[in-house]
PADREN-913231 format. One record per atom (N, C-alpha, C): residue in one letter; x, y, z. Coordinates in nm, 4 decimals. Example, Ala and Ser with C-alpha at 12.3 -4.5 7.8 and 13.67 -1.06 7.14 Angstrom:
# PADREN-913231
<'a',<1.3190,-0.5690,0.7800>> <'a',<1.2300,-0.4500,0.7800>> <'a',<1.3200,-0.3300,0.7800>> <'s',<1.2850,-0.2250,0.7080>> <'s',<1.3670,-0.1060,0.7140>> <'s',<1.2900,0.0030,0.7870>> 
This chain:
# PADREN-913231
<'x',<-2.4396,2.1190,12.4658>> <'x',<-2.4039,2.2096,12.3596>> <'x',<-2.4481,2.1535,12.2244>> <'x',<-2.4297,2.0133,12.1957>> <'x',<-2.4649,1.9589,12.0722>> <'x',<-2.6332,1.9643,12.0452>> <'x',<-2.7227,2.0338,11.9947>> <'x',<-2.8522,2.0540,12.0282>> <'x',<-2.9008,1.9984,11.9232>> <'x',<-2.8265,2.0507,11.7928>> <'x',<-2.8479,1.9923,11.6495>> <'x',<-2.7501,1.9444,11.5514>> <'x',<-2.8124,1.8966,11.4722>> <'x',<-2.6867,1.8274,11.3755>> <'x',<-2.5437,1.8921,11.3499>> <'x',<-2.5718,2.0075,11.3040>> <'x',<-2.4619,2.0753,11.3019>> <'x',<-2.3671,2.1243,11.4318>> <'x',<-2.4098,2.1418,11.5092>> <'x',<-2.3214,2.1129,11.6603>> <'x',<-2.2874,1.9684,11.6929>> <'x',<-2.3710,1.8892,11.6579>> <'x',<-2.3359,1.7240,11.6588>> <'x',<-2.1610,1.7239,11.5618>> <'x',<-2.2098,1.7290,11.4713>> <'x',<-2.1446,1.6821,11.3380>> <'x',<-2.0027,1.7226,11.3848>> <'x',<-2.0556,1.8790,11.4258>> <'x',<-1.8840,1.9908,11.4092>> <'x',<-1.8105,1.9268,11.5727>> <'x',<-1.8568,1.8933,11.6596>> <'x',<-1.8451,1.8819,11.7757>> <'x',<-1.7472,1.7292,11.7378>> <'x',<-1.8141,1.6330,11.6985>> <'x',<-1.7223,1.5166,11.6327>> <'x',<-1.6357,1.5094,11.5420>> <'x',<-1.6044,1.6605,11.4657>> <'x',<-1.5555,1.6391,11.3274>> <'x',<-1.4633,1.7147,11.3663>> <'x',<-1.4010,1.8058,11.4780>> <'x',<-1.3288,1.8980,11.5016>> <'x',<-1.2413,1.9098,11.6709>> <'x',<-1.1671,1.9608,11.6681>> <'x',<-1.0780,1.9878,11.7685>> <'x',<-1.1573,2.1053,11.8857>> <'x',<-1.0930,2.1113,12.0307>> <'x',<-1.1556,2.1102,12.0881>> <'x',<-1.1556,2.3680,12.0577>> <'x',<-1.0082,2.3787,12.0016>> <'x',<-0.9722,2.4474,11.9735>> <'x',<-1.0695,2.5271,11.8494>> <'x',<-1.0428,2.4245,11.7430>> <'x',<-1.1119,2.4682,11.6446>> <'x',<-1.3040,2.5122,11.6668>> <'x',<-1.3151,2.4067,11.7160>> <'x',<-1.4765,2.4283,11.8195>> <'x',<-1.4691,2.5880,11.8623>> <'x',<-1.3836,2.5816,11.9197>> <'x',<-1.4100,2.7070,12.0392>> <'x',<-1.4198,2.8698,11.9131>> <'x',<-1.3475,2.8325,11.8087>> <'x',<-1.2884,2.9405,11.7530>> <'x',<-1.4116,2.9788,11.6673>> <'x',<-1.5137,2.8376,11.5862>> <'x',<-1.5934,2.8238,11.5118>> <'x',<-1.7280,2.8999,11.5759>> <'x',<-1.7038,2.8703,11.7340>> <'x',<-1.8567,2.9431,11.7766>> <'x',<-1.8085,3.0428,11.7942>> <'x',<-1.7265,3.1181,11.8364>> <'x',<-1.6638,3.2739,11.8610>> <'x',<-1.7234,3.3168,11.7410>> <'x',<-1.6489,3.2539,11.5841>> <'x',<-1.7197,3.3540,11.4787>> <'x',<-1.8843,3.3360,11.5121>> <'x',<-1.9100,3.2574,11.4934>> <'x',<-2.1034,3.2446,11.5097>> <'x',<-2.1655,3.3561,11.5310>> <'x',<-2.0945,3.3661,11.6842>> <'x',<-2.1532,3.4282,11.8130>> <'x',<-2.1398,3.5844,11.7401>> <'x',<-2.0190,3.6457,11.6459>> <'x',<-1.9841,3.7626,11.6023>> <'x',<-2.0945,3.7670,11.4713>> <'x',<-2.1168,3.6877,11.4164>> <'x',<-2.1605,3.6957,11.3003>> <'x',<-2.3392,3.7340,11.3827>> <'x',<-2.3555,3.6859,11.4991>> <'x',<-2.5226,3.7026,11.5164>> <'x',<-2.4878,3.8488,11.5531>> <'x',<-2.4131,3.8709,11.6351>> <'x',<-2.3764,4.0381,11.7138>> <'x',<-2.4261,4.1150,11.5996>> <'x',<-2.3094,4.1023,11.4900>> <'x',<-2.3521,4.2030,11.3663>> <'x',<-2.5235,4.1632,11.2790>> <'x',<-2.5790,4.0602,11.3003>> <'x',<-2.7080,4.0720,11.2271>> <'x',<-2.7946,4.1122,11.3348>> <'x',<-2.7635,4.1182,11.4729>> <'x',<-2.8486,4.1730,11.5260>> <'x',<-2.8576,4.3588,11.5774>> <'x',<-2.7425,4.3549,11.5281>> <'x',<-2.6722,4.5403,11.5393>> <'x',<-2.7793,4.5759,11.3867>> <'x',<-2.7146,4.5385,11.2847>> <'x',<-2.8454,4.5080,11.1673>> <'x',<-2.9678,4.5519,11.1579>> <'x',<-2.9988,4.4584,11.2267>> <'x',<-3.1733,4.4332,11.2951>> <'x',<-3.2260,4.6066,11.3004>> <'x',<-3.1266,4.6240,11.4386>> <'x',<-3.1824,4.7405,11.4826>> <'x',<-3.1808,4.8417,11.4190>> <'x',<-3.0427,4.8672,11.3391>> <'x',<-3.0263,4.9995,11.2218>> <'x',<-3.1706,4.9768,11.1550>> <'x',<-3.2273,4.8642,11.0767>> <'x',<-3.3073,4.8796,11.0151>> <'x',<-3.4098,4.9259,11.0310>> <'x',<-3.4285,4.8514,11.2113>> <'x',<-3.5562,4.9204,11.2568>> <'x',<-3.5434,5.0983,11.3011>> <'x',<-3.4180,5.1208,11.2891>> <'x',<-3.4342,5.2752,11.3065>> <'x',<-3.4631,5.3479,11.2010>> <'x',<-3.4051,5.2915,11.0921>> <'x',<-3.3439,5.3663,10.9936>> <'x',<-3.5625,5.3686,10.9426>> <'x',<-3.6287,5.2172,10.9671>> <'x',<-3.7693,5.2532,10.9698>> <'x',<-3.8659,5.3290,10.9834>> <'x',<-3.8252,5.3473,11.1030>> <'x',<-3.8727,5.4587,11.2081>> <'x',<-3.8588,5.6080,11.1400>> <'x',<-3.7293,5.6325,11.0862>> <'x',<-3.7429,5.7100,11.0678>> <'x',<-3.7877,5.7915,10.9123>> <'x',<-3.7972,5.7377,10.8460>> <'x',<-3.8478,5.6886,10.6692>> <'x',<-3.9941,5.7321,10.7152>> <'x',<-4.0717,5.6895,10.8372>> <'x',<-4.1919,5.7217,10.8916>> <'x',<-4.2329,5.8098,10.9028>> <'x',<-4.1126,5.8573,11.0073>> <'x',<-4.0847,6.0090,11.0700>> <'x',<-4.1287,6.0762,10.9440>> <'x',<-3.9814,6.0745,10.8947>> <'x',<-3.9850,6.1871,10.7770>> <'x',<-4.0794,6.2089,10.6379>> <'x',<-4.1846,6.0854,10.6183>> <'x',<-4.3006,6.0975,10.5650>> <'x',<-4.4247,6.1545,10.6041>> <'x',<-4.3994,6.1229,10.7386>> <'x',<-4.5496,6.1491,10.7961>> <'x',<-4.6605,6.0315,10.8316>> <'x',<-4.5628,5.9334,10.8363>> <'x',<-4.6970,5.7434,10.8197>> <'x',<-4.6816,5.7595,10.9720>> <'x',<-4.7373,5.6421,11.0305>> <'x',<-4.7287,5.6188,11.1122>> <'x',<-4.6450,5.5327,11.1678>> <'x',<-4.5372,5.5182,11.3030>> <'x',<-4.4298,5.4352,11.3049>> <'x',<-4.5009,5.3297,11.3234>> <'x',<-4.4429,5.2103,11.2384>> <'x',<-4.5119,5.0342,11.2947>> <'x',<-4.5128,5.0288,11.4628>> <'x',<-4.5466,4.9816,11.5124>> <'x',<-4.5845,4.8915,11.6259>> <'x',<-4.4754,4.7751,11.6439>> <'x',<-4.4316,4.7413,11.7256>> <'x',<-4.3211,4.6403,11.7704>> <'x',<-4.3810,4.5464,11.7638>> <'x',<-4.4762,4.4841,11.7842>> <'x',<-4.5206,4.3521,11.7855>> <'x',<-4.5908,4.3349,11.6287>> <'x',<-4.5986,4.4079,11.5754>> <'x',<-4.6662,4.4559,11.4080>> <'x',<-4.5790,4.3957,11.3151>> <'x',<-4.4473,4.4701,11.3063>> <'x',<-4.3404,4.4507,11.2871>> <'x',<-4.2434,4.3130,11.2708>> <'x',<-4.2320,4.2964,11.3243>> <'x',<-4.1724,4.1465,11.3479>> <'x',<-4.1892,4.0296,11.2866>> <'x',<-4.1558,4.0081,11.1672>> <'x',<-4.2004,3.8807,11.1245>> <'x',<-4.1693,3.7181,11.1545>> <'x',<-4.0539,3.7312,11.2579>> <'x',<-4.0352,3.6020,11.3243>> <'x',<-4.1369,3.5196,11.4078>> <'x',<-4.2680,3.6824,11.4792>> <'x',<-4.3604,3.5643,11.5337>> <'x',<-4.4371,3.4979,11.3936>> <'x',<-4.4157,3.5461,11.2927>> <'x',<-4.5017,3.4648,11.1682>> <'x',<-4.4709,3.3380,11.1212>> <'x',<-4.3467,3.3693,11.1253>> <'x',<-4.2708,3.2826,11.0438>> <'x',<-4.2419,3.1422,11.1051>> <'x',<-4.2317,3.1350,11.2614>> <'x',<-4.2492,3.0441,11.3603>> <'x',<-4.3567,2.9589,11.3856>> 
């Protein structure tokens, strides 16, 4: 579980309780940026739609393969 510093650090600096509670939020906090994600990419899509452009491409789109 400890992969990086900050799982290191929190993993030594905290209870086994507090741990458990700290990744629960995490885990909620990615849920909602990835619920996010997708509104945006709809809400995209459809800004497209209703112009007349053309919808991006999924692999077009994406700037994480860039940014990696």
């Amino acid at each position: 579980m400890a992969a990086n510093k900050f799982a290191t650090m929190l993993k030594r600096n905290t209870n086994k309780i507090t741990l458990t509670l700290i990744y629960a939020a995490l885990e909620w906090i990615l849920i909602v940026l990835l619920l996010l994600n997708s509104l945006f990419s709809y809400l995209i899509n459809k800004f497209a739609d209703y112009f007349g452009l053309k919808r991006p491409c999924l692999w077009c789109s994406r700037l994480d393969h860039i940014l990696e």
